[in-house]
C-alpha positions in Angstrom: 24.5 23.7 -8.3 26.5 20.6 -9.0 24.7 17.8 -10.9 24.9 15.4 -7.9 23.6 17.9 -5.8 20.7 18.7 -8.2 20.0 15.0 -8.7 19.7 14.6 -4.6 17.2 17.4 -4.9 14.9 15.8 -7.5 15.0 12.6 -6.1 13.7 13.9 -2.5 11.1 16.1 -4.7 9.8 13.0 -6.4 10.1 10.7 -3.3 7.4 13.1 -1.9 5.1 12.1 -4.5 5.7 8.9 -6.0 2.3 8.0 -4.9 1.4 9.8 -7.9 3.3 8.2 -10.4 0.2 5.5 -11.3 -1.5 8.8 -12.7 1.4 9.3 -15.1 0.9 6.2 -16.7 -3.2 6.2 -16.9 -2.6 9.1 -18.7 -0.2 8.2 -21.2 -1.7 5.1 -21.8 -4.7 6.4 -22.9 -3.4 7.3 -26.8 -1.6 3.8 -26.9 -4.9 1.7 -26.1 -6.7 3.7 -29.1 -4.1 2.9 -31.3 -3.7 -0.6 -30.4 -4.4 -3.3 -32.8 -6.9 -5.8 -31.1 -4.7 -9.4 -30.3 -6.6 -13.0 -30.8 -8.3 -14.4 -28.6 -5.2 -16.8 -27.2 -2.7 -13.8 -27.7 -4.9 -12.0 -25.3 -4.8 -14.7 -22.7 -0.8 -14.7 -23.2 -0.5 -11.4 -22.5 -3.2 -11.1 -19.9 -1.1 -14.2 -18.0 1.7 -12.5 -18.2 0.8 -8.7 -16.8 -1.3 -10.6 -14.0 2.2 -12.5 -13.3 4.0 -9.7 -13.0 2.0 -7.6 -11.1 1.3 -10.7 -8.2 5.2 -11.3 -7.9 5.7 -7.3 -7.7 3.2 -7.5 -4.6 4.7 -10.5 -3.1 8.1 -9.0 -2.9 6.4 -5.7 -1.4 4.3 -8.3 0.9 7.6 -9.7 2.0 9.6 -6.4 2.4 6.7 -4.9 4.7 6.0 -7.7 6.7 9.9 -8.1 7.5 10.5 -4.6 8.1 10.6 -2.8 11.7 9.2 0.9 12.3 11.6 3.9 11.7 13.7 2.4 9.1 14.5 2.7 5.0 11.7 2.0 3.1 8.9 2.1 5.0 8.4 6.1 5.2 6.0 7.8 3.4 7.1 11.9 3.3 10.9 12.3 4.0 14.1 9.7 4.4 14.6 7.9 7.8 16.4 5.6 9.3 16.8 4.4 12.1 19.4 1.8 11.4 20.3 0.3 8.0 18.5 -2.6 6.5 20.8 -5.5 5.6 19.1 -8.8 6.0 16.0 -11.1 4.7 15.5 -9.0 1.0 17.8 -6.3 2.1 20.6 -8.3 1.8 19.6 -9.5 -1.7 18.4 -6.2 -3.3 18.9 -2.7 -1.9 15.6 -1.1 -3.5 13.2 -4.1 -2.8 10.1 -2.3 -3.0 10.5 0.0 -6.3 11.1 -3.4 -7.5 8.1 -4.6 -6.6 6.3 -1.4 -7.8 8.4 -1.8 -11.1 6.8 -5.5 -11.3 3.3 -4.4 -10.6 2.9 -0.9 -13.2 4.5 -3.3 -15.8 1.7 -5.4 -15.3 -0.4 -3.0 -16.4 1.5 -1.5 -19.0 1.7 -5.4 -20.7 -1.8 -5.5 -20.0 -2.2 -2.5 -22.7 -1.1 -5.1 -25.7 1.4 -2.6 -26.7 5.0 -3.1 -26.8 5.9 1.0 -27.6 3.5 1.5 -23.8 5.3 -1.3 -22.2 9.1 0.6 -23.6 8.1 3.8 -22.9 6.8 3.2 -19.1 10.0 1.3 -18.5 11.8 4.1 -19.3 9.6 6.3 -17.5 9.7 4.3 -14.2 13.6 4.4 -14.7 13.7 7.9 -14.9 11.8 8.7 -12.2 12.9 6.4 -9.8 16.8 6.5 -10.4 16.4 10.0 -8.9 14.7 8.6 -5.6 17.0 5.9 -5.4 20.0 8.0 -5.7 18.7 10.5 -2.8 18.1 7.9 -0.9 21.4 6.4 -0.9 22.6 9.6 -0.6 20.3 10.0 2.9 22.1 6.4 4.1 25.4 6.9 3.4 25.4 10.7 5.2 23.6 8.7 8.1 25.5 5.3 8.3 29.1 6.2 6.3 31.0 3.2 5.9 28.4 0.5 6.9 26.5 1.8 4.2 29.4 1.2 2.1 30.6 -1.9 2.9 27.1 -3.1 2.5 25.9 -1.7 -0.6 28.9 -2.8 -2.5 28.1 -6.3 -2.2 24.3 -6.1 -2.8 22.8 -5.2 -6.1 20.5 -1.9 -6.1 17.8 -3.5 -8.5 18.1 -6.9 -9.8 18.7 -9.3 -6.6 21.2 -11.3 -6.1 20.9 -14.2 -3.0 24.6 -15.1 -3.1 24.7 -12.5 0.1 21.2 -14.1 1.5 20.9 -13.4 5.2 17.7 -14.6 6.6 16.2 -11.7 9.0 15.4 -12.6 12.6 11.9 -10.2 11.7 9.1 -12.3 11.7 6.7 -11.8 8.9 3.5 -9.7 10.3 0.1 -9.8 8.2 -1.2 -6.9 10.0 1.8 -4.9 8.5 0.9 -5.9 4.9 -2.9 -5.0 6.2 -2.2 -2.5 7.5 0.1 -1.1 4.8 -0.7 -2.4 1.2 -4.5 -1.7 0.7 -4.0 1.6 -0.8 -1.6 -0.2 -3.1 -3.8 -3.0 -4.1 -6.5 -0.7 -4.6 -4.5 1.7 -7.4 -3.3 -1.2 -9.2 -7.2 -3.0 -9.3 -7.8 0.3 -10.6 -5.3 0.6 -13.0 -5.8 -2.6 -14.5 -10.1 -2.1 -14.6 -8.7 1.3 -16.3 -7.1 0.0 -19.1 -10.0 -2.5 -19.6 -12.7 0.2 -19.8 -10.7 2.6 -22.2 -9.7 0.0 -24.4 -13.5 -1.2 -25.0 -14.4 2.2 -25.4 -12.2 3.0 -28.1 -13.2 -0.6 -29.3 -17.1 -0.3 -29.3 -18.1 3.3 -28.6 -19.6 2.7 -25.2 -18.2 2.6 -21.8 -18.0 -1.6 -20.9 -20.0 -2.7 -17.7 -18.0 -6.1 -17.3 -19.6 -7.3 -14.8 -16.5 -9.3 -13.5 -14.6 -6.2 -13.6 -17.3 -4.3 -11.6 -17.7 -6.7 -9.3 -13.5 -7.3 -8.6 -13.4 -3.3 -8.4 -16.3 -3.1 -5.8 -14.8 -5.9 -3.7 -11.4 -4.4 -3.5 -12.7 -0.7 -2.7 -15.2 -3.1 0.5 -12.0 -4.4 1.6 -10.2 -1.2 1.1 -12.8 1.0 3.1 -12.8 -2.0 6.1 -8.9 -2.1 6.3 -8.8 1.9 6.4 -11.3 1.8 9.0 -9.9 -0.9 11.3 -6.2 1.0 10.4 -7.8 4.4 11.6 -10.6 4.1 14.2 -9.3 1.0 16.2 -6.0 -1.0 17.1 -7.2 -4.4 15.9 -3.7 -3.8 13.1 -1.4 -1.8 15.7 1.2 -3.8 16.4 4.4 -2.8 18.8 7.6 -1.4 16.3 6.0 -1.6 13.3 5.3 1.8 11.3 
């Protein structure tokens, strides 16, 4: 099979389940936070800053990309490619990949939030890995589909790091319910992650499991909201909204 053939293939195998990639890293990151040397107290706030940062501007670009986006089209599919027509203004025409940047953004949140430079390396690394793959079957999937549209458009926008030089503002208004109706899962994996890396890391630090009580209590809110989104999402249309996946 010829490597660009094989790479299509493992990029459609792991776009099927990239929802499992936050596992990945709560494993790995388990031997890093028990080797970890323990920051002061204002290196911690540093470092806690700047994972928190990072994580709320990878949601806000996902917030953005979601709300903006119609039904049927790149990046907003779950299982397989589709497209119903190519993606090319609001963040589109600034960045081809908008929302594995914003997943990049948030899962090196938590890696930083490990206070461990090798973690935060390594899960760089790995995210690149894993998601060059996805991102070159999918642009495989649009140029098949779109041919020299594609093209002409993805030479001029960057695949990762955006660039607004090209800035085209979408005539998509920005829908809440989408995000709603969308992100909760998301949110919910990341509150997760972070309480995660919390829990171990006073584990390995006291020999007991920690019972933060701000922790608990931002967990349990998160996994209320959660369970009311996914109930409003699945047993009435109070967040259906016409052309929007």
């Amino acid at each position: 099979m010829a490597l660009v053939n094989s790479w299509e293939n493992q990029g459609n195998f792991l776009f099927k389940y990239r929802g499992q990639f936050p596992v990945i890293l709560f494993v790995l990151a388990v031997p890093f936070l028990y080797y970890s040397n323990q920051p002061s107290s204002f290196e911690k706030q540093v470092w806690n800053y700047i994972a928190l940062s990072g994580s709320v501007i990878g949601f806000l670009i996902r917030f953005y990309t979601i709300g903006t986006t119609p039904k049927g089209t790149s990046g907003r599919n779950t299982k397989e490619q589709i497209a119903d027509y190519l993606n090319s203004t609001g963040i589109y025409s600034a960045v081809r990949h908008p929302l594995y940047l914003g997943n990049f953004l948030i899962w090196t949140g938590i890696a930083i939030f490990t206070y461990n430079i090798y973690f935060i390396v390594i899960m760089n690394l790995l995210f690149w890995i894993y998601y060059e793959r996805i991102m070159f079957a999918e642009e495989r999937f649009l140029e098949r589909k779109f041919g020299e549209e594609y093209i002409i458009w993805s030479k001029s926008i960057p695949a990762f790091f955006p660039s607004f030089k090209n800035y085209t503002k979408t005539i998509i208004p920005f829908s809440v319910k989408s995000v709603l109706r969308r992100e909760y899962a998301g949110v919910l994996s990341t509150v997760i992650g972070f309480v995660f890396v919390e829990v171990v890391r006073e584990f390995f630090k006291n020999k007991e499991i920690s019972d933060s009580p701000f922790y608990r209590n931002i967990l349990i809110t998160t996994i209320i909201v959660v369970l009311l989104l996914r109930t409003l999402k699945h047993y009435t249309t109070i967040l259906d909204e016409k052309d929007r996946s």
